[in-house]
C-alpha positions as CSV (number, residue, x, y, z in Angstrom):
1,X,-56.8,13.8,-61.6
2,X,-59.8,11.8,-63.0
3,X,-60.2,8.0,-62.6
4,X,-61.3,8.0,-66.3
5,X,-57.7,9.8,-67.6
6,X,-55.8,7.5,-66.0
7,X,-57.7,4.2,-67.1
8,X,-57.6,5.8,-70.7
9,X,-53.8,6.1,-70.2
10,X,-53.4,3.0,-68.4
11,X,-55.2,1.1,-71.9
12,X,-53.1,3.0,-74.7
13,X,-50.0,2.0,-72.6
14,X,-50.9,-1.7,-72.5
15,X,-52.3,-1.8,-75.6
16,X,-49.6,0.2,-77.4
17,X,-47.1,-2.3,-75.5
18,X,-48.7,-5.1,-76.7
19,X,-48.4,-4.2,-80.4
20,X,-44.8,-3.0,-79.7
21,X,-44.6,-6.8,-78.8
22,X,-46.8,-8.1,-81.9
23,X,-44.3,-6.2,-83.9
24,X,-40.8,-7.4,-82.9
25,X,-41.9,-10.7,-82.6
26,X,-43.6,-11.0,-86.4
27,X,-43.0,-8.6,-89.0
28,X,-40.5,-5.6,-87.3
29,X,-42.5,-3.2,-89.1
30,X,-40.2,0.1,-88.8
31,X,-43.2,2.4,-89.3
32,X,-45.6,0.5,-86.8
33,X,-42.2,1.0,-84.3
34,X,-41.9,4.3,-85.0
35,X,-45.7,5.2,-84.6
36,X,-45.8,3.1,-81.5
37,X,-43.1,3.7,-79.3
38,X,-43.7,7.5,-79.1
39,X,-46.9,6.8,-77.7
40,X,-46.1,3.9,-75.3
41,X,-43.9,6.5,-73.9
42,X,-46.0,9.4,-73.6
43,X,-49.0,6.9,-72.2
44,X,-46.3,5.9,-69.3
45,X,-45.6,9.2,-68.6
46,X,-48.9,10.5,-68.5
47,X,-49.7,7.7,-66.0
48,X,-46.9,8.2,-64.1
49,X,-48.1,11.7,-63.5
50,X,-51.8,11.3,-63.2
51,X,-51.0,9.0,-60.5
52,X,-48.6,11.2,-58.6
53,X,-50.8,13.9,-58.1
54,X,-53.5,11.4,-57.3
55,X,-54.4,12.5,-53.0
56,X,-55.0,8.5,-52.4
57,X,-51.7,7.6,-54.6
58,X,-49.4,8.3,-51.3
59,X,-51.2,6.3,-48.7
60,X,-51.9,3.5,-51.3
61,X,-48.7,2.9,-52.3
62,X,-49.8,3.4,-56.0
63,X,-46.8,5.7,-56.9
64,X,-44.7,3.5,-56.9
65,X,-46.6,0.6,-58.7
66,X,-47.5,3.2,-61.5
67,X,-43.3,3.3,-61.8
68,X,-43.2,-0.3,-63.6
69,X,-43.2,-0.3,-67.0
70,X,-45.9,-1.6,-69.4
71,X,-48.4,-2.7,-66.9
72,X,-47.5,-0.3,-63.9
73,X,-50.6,1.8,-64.6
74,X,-53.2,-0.8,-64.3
75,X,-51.6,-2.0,-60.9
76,X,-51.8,1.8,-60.0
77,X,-55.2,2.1,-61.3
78,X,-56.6,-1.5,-58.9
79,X,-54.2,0.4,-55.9
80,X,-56.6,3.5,-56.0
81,X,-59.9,1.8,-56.6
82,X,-59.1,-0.3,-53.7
83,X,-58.1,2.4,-51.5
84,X,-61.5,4.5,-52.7
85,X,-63.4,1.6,-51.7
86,X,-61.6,1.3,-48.6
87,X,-62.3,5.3,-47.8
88,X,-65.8,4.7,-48.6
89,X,-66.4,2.0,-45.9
90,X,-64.2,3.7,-43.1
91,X,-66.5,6.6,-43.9
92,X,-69.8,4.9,-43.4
């Protein structure tokens, strides 16, 4: 698992989220729905994954924050950066 897949799929799931959000809230655009929830879904998913395979994901606790909808990856994503810096300095 790469650090750089799963901040790409942590930023098209928040970002897609956000213009799910734009959408029902202005317009309801049924094209920008349909275009949009498809890939908020597979972005979760993908995070979800990337992070459960991640080696510092089951001491961190980061499985489980990637579980939470819409921002879950970004928490998941600070978890693991934290516990790499944390490895790093236990190291040295």
């Amino acid at each position: 698992m790469s650090v750089r897949s799963l901040r790409a799929a942590a930023a098209v799931e928040a970002l897609s989220l956000l213009v799910l959000l734009a959408n029902v809230f202005t317009v309801h655009a049924g094209p920008v729905t349909s275009l949009c929830e498809p890939l908020h879904g597979t972005a979760y998913l993908a995070a979800i994954a990337m992070t459960w395979v991640a080696p510092a994901a089951a001491s961190s606790g980061a499985r489980w924050l990637a579980l939470i909808p819409g921002l879950g990856a970004m928490f998941a994503l600070r978890r693991l950066r934290g516990a790499s810096d944390a490895a790093v300095l236990t190291r040295t």
